[in-house]
N, C-alpha and C positions, 0 to 999 in steps of 0.2 A: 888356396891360390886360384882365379882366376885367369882368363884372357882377356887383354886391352883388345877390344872392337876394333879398332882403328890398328895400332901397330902389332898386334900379337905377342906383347913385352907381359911377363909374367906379375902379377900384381895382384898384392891384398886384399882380403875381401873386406876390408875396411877400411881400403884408400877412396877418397873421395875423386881425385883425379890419376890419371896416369903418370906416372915419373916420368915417365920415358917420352910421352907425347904429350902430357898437358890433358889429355882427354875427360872429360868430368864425367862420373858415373853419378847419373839421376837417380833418388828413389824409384828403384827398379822392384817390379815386383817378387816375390818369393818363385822359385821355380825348384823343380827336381830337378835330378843332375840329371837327366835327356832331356831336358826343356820343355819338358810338358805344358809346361803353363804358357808357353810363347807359343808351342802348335797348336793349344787348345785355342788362343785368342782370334790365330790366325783362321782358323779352319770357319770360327763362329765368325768372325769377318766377310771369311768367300761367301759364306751361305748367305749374309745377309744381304750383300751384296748382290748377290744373283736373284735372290727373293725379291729384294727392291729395283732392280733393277730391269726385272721383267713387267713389272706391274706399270715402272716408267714408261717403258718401251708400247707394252701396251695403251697407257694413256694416249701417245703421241697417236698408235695408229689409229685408235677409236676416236681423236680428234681431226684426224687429216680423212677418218673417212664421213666426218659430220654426227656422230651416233652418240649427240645431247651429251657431248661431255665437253666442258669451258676451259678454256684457258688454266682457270685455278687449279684448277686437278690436276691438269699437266705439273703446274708449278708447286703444287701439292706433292705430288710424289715425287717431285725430284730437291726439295728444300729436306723431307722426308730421310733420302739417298745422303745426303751432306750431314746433317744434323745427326744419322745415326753413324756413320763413320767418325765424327769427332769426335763421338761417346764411346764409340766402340776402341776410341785410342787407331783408329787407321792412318792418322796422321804419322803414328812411329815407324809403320811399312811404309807407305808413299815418301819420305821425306829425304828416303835415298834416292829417289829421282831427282830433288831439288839440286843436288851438290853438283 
């Protein structure tokens, strides 16, 4: 037995939706029972994120202070930022801000 995400109503690991709330449980990936595989995705996420995310930051300043870097690199490293969070599945974190 599992937890419904959504309502906490006790449910099969072979129910495709929750009884109780409708909730549809996606091909979710395999995990240990303390989640390892969700902390591990998450963690290689922050990193990536802050890896890319500096290198962005950098573009902008080495472009606002003139030091021969163009436009595209800026755009470079931040299409970079996006495209690896899609892959990285960071849209499954982020999407609890949308609701």
């Amino acid at each position: 037995m599992m937890k419904c995400p959504e309502c906490q109503h006790d449910v099969s690991e072979a129910a495709r939706t929750c009884p109780q709330c409708g909730h549809p449980f996606v091909d979710q990936p395999a995990s240990t029972a303390d989640g390892s595989t969700s902390a591990a995705r998450k963690w290689i996420l922050i990193v990536f994120n802050v890896i890319v995310g500096l290198w962005f930051v950098s573009e902008i300043v080495d472009y606002i202070d003139g030091n021969n870097v163009y436009e595209t690199d800026v755009l470079e490293s931040l299409a970079v930022l996006i495209i690896g969070n899609l892959v990285l599945g960071g849209y499954k974190y982020f999407r609890q801000f949308l609701k």
